[in-house]
MIVOKOL-58663 format. One line per field, with one value per residue: residue number from 1; x, y, z of N, C-alpha, C in turn. Coordinates in Angstrom, 3 decimals, always signed. Layout:
N
pos <- NUM,...;
npx <- X,...;
npy <- Y,...;
npz <- Z,...;
capx <- X,...;
capy <- Y,...;
capz <- Z,...;
cpx <- X,...;
cpy <- Y,...;
cpz <- Z,...;
***
This chain:
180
pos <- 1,2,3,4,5,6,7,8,9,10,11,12,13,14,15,16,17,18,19,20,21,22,23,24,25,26,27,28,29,30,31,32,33,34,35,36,37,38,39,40,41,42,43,44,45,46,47,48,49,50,51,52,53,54,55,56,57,58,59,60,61,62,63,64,65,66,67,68,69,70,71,72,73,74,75,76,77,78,79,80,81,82,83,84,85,86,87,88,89,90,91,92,93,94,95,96,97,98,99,100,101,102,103,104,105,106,107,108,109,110,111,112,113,114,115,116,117,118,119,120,121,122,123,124,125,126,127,128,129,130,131,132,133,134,135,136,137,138,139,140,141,142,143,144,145,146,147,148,149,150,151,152,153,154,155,156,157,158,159,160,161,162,163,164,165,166,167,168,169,170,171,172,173,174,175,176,177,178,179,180;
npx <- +14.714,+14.312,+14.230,+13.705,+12.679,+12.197,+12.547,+12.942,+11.729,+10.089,+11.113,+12.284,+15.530,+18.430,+20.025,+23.854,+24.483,+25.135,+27.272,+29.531,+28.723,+26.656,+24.041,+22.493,+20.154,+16.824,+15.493,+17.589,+18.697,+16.570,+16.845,+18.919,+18.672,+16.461,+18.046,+19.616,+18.575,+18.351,+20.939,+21.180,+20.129,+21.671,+23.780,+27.425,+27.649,+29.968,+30.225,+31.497,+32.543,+30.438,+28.681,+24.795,+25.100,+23.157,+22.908,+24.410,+22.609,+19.959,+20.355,+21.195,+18.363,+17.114,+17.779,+20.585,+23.171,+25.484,+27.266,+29.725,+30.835,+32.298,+33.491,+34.878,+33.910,+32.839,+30.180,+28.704,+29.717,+28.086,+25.308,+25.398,+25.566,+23.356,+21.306,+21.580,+21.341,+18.343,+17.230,+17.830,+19.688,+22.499,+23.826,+24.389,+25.988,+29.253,+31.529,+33.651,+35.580,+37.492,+39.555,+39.172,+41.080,+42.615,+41.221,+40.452,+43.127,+42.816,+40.683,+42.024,+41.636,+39.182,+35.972,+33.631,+30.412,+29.088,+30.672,+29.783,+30.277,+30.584,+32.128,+33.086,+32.277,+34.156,+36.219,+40.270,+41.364,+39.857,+40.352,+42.975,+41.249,+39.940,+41.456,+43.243,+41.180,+41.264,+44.173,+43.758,+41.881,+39.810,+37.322,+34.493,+34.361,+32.019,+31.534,+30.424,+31.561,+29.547,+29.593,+28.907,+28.877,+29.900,+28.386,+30.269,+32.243,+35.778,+37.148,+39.836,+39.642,+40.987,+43.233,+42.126,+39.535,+36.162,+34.061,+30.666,+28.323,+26.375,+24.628,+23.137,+22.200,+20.850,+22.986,+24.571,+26.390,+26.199,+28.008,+28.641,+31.146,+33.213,+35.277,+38.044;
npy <- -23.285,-19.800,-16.300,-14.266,-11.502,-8.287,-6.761,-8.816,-11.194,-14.124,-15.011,-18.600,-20.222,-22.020,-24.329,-25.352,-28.876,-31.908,-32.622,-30.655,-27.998,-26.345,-25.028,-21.961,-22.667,-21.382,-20.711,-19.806,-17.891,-16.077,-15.311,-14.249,-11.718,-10.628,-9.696,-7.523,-6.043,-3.514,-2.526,-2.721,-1.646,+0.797,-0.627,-2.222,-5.095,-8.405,-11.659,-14.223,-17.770,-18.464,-20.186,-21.093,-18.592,-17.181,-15.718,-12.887,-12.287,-12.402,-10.163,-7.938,-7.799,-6.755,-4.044,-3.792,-1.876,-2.530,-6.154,-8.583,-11.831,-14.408,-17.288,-20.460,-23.180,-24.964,-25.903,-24.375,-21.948,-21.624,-21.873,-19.756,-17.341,-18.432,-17.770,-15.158,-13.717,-14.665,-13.113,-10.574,-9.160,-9.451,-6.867,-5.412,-7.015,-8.518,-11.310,-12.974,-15.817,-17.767,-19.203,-17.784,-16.711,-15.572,-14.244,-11.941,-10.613,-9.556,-7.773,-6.096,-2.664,-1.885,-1.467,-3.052,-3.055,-5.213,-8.677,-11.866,-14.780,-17.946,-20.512,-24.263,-26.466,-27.933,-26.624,-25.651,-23.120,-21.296,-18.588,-17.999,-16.717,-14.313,-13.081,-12.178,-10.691,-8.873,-8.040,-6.735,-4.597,-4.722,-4.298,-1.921,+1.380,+1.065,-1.093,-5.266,-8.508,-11.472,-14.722,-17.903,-20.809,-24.614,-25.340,-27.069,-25.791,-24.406,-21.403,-19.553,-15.905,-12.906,-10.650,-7.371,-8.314,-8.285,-10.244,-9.594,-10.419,-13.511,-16.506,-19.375,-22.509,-25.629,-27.199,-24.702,-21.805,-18.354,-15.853,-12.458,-10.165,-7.422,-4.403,-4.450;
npz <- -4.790,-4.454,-5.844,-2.584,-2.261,-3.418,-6.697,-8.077,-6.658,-5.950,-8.364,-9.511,-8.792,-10.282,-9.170,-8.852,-9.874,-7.620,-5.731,-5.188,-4.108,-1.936,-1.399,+0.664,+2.462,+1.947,+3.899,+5.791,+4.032,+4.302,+6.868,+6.946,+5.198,+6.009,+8.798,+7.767,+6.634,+6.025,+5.578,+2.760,+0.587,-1.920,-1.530,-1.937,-2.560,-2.041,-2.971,-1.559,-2.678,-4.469,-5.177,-6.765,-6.907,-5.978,-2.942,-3.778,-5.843,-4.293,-3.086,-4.797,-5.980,-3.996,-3.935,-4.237,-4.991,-6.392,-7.480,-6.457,-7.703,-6.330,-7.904,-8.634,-9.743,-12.197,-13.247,-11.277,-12.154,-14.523,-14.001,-11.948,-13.872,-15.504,-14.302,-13.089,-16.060,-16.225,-14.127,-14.819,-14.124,-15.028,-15.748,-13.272,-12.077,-11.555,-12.017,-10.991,-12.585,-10.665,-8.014,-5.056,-2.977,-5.215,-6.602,-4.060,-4.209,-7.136,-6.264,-4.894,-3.024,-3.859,-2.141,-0.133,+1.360,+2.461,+2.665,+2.064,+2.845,+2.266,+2.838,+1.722,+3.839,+5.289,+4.543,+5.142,+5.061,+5.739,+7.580,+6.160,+4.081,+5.445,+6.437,+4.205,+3.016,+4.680,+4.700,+2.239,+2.763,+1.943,+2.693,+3.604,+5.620,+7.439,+6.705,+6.825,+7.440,+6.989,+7.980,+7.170,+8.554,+9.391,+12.588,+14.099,+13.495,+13.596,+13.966,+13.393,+13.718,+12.210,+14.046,+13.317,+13.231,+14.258,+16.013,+16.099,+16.312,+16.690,+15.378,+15.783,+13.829,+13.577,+11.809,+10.996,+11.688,+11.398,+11.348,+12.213,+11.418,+11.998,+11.306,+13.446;
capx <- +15.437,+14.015,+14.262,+12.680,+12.161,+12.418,+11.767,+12.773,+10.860,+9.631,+12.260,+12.856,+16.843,+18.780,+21.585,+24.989,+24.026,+25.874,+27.916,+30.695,+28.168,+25.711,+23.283,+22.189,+18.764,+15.805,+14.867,+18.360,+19.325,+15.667,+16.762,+19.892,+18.225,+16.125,+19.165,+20.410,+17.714,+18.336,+22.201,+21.474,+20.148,+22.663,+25.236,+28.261,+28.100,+30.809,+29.744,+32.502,+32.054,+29.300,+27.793,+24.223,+24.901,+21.560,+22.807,+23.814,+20.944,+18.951,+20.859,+20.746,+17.145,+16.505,+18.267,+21.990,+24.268,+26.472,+27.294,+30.333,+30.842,+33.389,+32.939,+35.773,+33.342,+32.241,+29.107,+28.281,+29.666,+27.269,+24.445,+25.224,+25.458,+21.903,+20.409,+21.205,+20.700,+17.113,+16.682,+18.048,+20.769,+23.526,+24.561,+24.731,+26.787,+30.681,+31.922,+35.516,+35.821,+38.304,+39.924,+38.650,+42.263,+43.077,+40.265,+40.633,+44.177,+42.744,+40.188,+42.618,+42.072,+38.325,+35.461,+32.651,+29.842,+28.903,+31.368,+29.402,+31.294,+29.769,+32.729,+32.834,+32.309,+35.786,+37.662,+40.865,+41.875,+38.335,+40.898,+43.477,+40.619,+39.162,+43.125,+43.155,+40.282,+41.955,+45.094,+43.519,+41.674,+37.927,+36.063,+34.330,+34.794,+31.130,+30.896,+30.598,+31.309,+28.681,+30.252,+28.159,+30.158,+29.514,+28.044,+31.131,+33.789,+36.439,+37.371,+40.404,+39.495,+42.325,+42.970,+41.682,+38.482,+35.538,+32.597,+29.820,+26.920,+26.314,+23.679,+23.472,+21.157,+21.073,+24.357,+24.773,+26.163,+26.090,+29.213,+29.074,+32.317,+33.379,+36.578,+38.098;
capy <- -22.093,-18.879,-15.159,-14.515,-9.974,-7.255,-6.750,-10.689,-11.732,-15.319,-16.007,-19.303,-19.752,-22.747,-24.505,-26.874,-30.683,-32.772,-32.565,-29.313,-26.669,-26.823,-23.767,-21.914,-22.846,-20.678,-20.102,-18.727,-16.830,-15.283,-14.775,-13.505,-10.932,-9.587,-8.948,-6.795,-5.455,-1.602,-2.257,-3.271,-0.207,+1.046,-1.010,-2.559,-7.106,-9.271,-12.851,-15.342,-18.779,-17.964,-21.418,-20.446,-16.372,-16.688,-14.501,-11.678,-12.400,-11.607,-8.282,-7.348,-7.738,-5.949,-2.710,-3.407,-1.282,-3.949,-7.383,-9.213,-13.254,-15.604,-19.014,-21.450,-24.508,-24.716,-26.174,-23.324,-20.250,-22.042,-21.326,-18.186,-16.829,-18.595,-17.194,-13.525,-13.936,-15.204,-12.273,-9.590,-8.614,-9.157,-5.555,-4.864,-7.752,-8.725,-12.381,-13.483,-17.168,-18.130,-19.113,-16.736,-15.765,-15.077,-12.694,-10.663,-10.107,-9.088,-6.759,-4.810,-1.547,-1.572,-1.504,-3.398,-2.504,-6.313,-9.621,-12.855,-15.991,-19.654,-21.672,-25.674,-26.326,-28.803,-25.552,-25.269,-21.691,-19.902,-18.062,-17.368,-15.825,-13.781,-12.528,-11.285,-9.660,-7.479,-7.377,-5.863,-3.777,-4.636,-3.878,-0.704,+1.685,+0.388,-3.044,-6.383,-9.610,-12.556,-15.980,-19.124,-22.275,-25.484,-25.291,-27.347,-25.366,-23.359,-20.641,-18.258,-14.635,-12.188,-9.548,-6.969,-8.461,-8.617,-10.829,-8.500,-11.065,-14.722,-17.130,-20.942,-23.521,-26.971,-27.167,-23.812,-20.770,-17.276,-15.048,-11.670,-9.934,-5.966,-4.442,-3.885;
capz <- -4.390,-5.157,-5.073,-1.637,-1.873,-4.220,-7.768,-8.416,-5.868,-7.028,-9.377,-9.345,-9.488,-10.202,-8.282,-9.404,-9.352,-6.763,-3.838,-5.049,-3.668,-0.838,-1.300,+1.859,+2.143,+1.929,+5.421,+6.031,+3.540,+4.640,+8.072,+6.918,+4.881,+7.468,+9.898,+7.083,+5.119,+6.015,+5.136,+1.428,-0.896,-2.305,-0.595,-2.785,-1.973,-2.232,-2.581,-2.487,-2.723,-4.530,-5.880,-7.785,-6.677,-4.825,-2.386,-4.587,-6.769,-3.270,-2.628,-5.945,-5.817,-2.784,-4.323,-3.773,-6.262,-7.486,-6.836,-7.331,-7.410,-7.086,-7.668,-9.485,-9.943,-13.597,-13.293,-10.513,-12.784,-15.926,-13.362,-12.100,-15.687,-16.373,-12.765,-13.388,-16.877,-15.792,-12.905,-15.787,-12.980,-15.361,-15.613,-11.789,-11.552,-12.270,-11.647,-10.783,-11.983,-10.203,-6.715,-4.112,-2.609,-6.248,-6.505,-3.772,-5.087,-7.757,-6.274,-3.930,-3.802,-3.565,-0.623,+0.194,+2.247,+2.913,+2.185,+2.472,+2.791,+2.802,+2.266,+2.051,+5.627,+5.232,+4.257,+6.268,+4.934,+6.137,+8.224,+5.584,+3.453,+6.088,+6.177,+2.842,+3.109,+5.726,+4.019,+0.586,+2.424,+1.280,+3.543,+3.579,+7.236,+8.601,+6.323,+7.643,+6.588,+7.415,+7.489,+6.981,+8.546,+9.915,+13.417,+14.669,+12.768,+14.631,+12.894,+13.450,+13.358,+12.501,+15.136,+13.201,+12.953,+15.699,+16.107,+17.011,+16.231,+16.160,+15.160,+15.682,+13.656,+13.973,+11.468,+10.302,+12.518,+10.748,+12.562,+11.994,+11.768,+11.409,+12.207,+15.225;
cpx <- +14.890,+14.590,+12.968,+11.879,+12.883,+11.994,+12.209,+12.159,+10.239,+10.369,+12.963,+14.383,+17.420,+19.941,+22.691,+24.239,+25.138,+26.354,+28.659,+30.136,+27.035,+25.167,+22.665,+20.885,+18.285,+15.418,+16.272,+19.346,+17.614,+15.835,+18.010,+19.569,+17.228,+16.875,+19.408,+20.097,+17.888,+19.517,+22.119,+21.341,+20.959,+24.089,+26.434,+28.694,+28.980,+30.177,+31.030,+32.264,+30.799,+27.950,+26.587,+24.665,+23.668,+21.855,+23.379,+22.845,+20.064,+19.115,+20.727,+19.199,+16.598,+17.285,+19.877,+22.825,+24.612,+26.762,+28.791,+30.765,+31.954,+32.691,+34.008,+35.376,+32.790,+30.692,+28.626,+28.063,+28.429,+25.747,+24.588,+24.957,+23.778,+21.017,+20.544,+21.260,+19.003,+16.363,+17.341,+18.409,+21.880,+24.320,+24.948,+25.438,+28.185,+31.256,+33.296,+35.454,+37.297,+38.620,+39.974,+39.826,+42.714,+42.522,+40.408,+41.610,+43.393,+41.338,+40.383,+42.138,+40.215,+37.511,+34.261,+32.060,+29.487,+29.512,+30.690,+29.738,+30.369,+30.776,+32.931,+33.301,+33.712,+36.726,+38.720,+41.323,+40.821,+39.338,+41.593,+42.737,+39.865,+40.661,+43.497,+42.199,+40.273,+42.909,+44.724,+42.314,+40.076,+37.066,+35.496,+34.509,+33.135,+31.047,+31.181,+30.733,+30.283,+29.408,+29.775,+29.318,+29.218,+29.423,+29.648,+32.673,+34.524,+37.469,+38.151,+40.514,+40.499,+41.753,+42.031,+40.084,+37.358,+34.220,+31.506,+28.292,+27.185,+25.106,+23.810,+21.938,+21.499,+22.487,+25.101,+25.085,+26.611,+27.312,+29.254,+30.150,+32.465,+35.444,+36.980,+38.676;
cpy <- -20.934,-17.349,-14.805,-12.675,-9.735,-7.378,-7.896,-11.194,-12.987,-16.063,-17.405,-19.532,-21.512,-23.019,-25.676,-27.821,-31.384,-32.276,-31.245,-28.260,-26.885,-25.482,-23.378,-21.795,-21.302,-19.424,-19.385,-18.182,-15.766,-14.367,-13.827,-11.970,-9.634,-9.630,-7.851,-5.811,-3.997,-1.459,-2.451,-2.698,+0.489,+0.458,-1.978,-4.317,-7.704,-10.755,-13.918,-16.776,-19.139,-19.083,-21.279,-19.032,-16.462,-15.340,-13.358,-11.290,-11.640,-10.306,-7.344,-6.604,-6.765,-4.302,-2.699,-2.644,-1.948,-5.397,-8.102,-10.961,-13.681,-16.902,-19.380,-22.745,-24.102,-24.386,-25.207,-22.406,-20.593,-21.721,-20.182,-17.381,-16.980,-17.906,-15.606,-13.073,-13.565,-13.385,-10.450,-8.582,-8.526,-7.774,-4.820,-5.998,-8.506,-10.365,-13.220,-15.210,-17.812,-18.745,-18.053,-16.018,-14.907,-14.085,-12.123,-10.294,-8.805,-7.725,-6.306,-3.742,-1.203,-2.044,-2.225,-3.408,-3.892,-7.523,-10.644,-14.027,-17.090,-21.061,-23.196,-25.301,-27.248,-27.543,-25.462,-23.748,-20.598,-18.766,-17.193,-16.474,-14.412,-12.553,-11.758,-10.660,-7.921,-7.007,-6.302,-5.140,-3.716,-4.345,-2.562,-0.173,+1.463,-0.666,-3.719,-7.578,-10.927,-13.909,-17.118,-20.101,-23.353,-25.113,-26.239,-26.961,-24.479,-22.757,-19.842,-16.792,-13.757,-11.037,-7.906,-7.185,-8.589,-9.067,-9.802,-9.128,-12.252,-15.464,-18.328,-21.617,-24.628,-27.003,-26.164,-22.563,-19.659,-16.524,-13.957,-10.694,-8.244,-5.799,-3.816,-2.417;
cpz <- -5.224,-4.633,-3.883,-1.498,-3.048,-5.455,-8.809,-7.816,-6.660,-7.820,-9.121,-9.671,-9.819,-9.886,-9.278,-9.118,-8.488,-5.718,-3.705,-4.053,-2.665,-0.389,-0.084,+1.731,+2.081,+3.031,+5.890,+5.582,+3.749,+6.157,+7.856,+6.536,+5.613,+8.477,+9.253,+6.137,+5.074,+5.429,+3.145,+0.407,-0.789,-1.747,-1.819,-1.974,-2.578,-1.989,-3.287,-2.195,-3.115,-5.268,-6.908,-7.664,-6.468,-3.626,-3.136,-5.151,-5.337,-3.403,-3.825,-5.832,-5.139,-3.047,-3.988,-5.278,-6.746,-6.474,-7.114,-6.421,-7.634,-6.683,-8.711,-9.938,-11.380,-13.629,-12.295,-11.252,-14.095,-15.052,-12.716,-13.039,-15.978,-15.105,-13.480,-14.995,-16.943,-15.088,-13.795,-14.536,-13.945,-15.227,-14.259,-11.300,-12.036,-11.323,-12.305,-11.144,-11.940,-8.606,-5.727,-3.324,-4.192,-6.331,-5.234,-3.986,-5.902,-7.543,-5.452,-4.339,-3.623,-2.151,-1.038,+1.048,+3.257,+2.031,+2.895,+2.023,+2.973,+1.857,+2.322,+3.344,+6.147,+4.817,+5.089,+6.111,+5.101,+6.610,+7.248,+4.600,+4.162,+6.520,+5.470,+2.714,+4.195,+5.258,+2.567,+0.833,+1.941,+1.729,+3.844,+5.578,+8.139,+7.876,+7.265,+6.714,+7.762,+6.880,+7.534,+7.268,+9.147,+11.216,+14.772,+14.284,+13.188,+13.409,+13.761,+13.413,+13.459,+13.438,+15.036,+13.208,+14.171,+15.507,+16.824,+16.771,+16.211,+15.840,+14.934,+15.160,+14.094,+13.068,+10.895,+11.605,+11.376,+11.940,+11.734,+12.015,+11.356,+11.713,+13.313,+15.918;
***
């Protein structure tokens, strides 16, 4: 897993060991990146569920303003820490460890230009997080959030919210979401 653009480019990063986290490969967090690449200088990323923070680490990279991570897995946040450490991002980046409803609680009140989700694909509360993210308000007035799920995972979208893209791999669909 590496950085794939910008002025990390190359950086090799490193991921958790075992089963907790299941990093989005290579090839599409590459494809993701080119859907999005005009939205990302200067843009303000939310990355929750954020396992290494490869994808902030990307956006970072590619000129994003700030970054911020949640992740509640130990062995994840002990590699995030050593990743942007590594990619000498620390200072453009602030990380929640905790439970991902907890944090956006706790970061009512602000906007993000892009919220990218890739939660265990067994999650049953994708929905209720995608909830709170409407209730508190995070979303900036053109952001989007991108949602990484399992290809067979039926997902609730609150009313405010509207699919205005999709993308299917073999087990991975990408759902772009804005509001409505």
């Amino acid at each position: 897993m590496r950085v794939i653009s910008g002025k990390c480019r190359g950086t090799n990063l490193i991921a958790p060991e075992g089963m907790n986290t299941r990093p989005t490969t290579d090839r599409i967090k590459e494809t993701i990146f080119n859907m999005i690449a005009f939205d990302i200088p200067g843009c303000r990323f939310l990355d929750l569920f954020s396992g290494s923070g490869a994808m902030a680490i990307e956006s970072l990279s590619r000129g994003a303003e700030s970054a911020v991570l949640v992740e509640h897995n130990e062995s994840a946040l002990k590699c995030i820490r050593q990743n942007l450490e590594k990619t000498h991002l620390t200072v453009d980046a602030k990380i929640y460890a905790c439970d991902v409803n907890n944090a956006l609680k706790q970061l009512k009140g602000q906007k993000f230009d892009i919220i990218f989700m890739d939660p265990p694909y067994a999650l049953e509360t994708i929905s209720q997080v995608l909830e709170n993210i409407v209730a508190y308000d995070l979303l900036s007035e053109e952001g989007y959030i991108i949602l990484e799920s399992g290809t067979n995972s039926i997902v609730k979208y609150p009313e405010n919210l509207v699919l205005f893209k999709e993308k299917n791999y073999r087990i991975t669909t990408l759902s772009f979401l804005k509001r409505g």
